[in-house]
N, C-alpha and C positions, 0 to 999 in steps of 0.2 A: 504494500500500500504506500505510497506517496503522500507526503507531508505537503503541506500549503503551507506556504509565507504570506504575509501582508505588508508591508511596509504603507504608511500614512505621510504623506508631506504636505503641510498646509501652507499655500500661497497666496501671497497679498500683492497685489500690482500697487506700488507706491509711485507710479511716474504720473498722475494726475495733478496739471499744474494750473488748475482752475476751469479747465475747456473740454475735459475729456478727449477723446481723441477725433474733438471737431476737423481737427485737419491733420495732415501724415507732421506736419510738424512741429503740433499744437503740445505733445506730450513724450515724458521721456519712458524710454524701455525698462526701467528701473522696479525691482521686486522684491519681496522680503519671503526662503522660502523659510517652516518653522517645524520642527518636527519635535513633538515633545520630550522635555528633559534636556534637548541640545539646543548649543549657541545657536540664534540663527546666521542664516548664509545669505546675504546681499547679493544679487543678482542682477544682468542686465543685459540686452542683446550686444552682439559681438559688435566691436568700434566700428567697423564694415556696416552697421544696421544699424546709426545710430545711438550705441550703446555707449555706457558708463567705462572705460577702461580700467577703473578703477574697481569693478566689480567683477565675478566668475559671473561668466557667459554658459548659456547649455551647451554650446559644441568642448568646450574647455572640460566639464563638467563630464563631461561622454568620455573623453579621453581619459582623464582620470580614475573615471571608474573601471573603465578598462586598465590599465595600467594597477591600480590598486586591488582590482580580484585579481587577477595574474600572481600578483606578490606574494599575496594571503593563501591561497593554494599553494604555489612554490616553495612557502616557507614549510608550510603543513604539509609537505610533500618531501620535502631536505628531512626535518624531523623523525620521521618515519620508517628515511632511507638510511639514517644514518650519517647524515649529511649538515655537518656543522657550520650554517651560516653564520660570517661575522658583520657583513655588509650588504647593502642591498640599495644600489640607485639606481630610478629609472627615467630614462631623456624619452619619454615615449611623446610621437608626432601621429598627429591623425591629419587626412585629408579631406575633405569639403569641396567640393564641385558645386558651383551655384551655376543652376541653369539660367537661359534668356528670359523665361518670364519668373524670375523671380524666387525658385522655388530650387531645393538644392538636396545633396545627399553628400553624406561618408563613400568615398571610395577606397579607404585602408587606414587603417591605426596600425605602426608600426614599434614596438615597445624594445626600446634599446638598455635591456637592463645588464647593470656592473656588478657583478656578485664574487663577493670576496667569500673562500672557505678556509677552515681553519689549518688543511694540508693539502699535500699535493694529490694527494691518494684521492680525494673527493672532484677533482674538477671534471673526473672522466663520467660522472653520474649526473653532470649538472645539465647537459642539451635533452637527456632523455627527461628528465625532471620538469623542463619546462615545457616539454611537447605533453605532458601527461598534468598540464599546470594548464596548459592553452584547455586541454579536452575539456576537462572541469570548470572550468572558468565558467559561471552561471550567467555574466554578462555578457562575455565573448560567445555562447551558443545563443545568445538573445537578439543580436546583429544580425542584419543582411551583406555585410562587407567583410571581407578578410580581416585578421587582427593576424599579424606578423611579428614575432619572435627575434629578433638578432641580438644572441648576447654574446656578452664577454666575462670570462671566470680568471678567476686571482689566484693563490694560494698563501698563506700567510708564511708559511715554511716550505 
């Protein structure tokens, strides 16, 4: 049998600056999103769309999550194998395609993660680790677009 999750995010458009969105330029992209017990998260469309720079965008937001299951798997996945992470960065890039009228898609998130292990012994488990980190990945089976894997392993000794 299969477990159900729920996750709740409750958002508030805060770009209403007296006009509503009488005209495309009447109002800013700006949102506050709030999920109970946590800080909330300031939100805005991407500077491309009129957005806050100063705020996380959804396409930002996409990438992230992607890049952050990845990790959380991988880690849980080192663990298990015996596989002593001591570091973990990841430079992961997603691409964005905006069509002519306006309307746009992901065409690849590529996640370039730096994983340092505790020997040498462990770097030959870390490309399988992450192919079996991708499989699991509950956001990356959730996409229509590739999410891409290229990493690089360290060993401390």
């Amino acid at each position: 049998m299969s477990k159900i999750h729920q996750y709740k995010v409750d958002l508030l458009w805060t770009g209403n600056r007296g006009r509503g969105t009488e005209a495309y330029n009447a109002y800013e992209r700006s949102y506050t999103q709030h999920v109970a017990g946590k800080p909330d998260l300031q939100g805005s469309s991407d500077p491309a769309f009129r957005g806050d720079p100063s705020r996380y965008n959804p396409e930002e937001l996409l990438v992230a999550s992607l890049s952050s299951c990845h990790m959380l798997w991988f880690l849980h996945l080192c663990s298990e194998a015996g596989v002593s992470v001591v570091d973990y960065v990841d430079h992961a890039k997603g691409l964005m395609e905006e069509a002519k009228e306006g309307s746009g898609r992901f065409t690849e998130v590529v996640l370039h993660p730096t994983v340092t292990v505790a020997t040498r012994s462990m770097v030959a488990k870390v490309d399988g680790l992450h192919d079996a980190a991708h499989a699991k990945c509950f956001i990356a089976a959730s996409v229509n677009f590739p999410v891409r894997t290229l990493s690089t392993c360290a060993a401390l000794e």
